[in-house]
C-alpha positions as CSV (number, residue, x, y, z in Angstrom):
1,X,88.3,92.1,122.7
2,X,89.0,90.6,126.1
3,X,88.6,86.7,124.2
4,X,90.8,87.7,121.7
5,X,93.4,89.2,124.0
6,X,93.8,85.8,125.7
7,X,92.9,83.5,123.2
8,X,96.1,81.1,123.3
9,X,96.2,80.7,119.5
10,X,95.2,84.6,118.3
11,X,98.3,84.8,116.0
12,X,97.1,81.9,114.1
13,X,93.8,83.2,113.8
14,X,94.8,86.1,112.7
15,X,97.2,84.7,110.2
16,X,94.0,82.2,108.6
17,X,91.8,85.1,108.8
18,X,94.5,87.4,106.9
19,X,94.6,84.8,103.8
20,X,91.0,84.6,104.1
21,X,90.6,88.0,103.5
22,X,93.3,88.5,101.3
23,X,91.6,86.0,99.3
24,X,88.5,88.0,98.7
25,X,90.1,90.9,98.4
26,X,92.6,89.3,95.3
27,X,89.2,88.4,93.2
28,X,87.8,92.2,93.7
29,X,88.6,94.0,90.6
30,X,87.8,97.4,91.9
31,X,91.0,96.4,94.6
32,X,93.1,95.4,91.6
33,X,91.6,99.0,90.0
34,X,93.0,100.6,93.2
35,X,96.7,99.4,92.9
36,X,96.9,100.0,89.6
37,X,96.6,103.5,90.6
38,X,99.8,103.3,92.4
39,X,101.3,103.1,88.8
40,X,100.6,106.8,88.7
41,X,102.3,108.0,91.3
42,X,106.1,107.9,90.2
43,X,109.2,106.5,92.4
44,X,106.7,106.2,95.3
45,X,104.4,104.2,93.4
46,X,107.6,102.1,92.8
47,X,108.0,101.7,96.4
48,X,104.3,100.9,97.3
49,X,104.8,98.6,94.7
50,X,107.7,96.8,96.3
51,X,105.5,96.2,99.3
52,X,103.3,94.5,97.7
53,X,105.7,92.6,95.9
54,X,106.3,90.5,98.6
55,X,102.7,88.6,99.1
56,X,101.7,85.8,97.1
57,X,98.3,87.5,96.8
58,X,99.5,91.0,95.5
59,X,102.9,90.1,93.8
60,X,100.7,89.8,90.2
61,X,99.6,93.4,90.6
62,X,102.4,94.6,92.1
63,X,104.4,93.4,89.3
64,X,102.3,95.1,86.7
65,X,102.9,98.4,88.5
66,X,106.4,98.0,88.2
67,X,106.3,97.0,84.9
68,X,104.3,100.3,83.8
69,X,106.3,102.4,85.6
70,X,109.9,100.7,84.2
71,X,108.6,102.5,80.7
72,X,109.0,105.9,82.5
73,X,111.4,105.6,85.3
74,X,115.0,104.9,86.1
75,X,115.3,101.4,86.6
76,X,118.2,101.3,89.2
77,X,115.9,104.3,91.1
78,X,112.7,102.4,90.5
79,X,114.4,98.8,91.7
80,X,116.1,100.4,94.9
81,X,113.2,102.0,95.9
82,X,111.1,98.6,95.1
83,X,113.6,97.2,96.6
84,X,112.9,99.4,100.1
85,X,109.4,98.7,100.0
86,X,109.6,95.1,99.9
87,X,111.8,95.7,103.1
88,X,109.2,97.1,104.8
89,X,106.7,94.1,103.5
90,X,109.1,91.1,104.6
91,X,110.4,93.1,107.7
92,X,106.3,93.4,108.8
93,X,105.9,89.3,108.3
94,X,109.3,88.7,109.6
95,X,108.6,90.2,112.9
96,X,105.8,88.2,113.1
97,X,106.9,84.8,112.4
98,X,109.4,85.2,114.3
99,X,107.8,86.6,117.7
100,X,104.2,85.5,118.0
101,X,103.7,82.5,115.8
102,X,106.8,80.2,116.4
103,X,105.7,80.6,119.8
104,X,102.4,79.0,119.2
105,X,103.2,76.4,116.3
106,X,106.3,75.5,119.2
107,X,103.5,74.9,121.4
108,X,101.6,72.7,119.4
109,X,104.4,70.4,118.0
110,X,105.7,69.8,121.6
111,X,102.4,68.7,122.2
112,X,102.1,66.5,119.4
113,X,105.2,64.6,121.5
114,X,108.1,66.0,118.9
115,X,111.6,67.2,119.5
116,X,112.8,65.5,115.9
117,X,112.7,68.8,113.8
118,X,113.9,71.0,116.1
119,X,117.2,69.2,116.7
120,X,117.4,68.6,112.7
121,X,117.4,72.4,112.1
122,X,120.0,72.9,114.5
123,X,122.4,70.7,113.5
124,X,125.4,72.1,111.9
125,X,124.6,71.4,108.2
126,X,121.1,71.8,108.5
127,X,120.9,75.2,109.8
128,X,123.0,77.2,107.4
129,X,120.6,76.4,104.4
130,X,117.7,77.6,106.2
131,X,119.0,81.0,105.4
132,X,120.6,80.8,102.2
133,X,116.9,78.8,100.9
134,X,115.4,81.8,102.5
135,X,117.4,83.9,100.5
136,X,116.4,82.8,97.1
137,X,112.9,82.5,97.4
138,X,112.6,86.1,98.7
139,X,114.4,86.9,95.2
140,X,112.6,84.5,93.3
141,X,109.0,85.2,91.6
142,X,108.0,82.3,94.9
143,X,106.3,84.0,97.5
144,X,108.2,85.8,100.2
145,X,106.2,84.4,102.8
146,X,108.3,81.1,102.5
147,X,111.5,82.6,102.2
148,X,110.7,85.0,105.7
149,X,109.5,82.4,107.4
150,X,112.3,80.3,107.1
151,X,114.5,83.2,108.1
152,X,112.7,83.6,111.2
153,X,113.1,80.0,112.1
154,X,116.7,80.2,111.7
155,X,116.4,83.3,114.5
156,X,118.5,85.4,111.8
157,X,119.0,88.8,113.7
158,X,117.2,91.7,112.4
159,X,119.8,94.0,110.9
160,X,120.6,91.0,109.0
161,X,117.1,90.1,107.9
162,X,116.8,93.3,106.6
163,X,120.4,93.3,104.3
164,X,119.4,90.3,103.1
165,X,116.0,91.0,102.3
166,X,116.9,94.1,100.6
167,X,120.0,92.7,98.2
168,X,117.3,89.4,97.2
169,X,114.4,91.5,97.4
170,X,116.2,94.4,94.7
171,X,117.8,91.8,92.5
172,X,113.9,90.5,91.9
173,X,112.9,93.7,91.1
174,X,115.3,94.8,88.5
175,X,114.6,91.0,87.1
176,X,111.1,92.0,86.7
177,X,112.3,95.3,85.3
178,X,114.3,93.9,83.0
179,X,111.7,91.5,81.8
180,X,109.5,94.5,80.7
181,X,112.0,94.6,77.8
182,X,110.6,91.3,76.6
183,X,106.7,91.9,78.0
184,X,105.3,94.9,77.6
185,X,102.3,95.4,79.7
């Protein structure tokens, strides 16, 4: 515990262990059996559902749980409350992008000798779209990761992060709700 405590680079550790893991765990089919089960468990299902929405390793499952439950549920109720979850998911990743590991990938690029990027995403036209790219990938079927990450780099405040992440994240809910008029699962 002490090594890990001060090892320089823990938070990306942590983060390749964490794919790693979620890796193994997204082949397992009694782990895809367990989130099914969320399916049965109504509006709070929904939102359980919405926090898994937001990985690129659970967003397949998670999307067949909303899907399921879209047959039985309100799908306003079912997208807000998806819609919350995912808040929780992105707000968990957010806070660490933007607190631990831009610290540490900061310390490698300066390293590496570079200044070039930083003063490209600060420049007035540049760092606008960081947010508004952010945006659309956290409502797009891409994987939220991206879209957090490049929120965090833009040092968007938290309250912020959090509207944001809930209008995007609830807009690509009810999309996938709505799809389950087309797909039925």
């Amino acid at each position: 515990m002490y090594l890990l405590k001060h090892w320089k680079y823990r938070n990306l550790t942590f983060l390749f262990l964490s794919i790693v893991f979620a890796l193994i765990l997204s082949r397992s089919e009694q782990f895809h059996t367990f989130l099914l089960r969320f399916g049965e468990l109504g509006y709070i299902g929904g939102f359980i559902a919405g926090i898994f929405f937001t990985s690129s390793f659970t967003v397949a499952t998670a999307t067949v749980i909303l899907l399921i439950l879209a047959e039985t549920l309100s799908p306003i109720e079912l997208g807000i409350l998806a819609g919350l979850g995912a808040v929780l998911g992105d707000l968990t990743i957010y806070k660490f992008v933007k607190d631990d590991l831009v610290k540490e990938i900061d310390g490698i690029y300066e390293r590496l000798g570079g200044n070039h990027i930083n003063h490209v995403l600060h420049t007035k036209y540049f760092s606008w779209t960081l947010p508004v790219i952010g945006a659309f990938i956290i409502a797009s079927p891409l994987p939220d990761e991206i879209g957090v990450s490049l929120l965090g780099i833009s040092k968007v405040k938290v309250y912020k992060f959090i509207i944001i992440s809930f209008i995007f994240n609830t807009i690509g809910v009810l999309l996938v709700i709505t799809a389950s008029n087309f797909i039925k699962p």
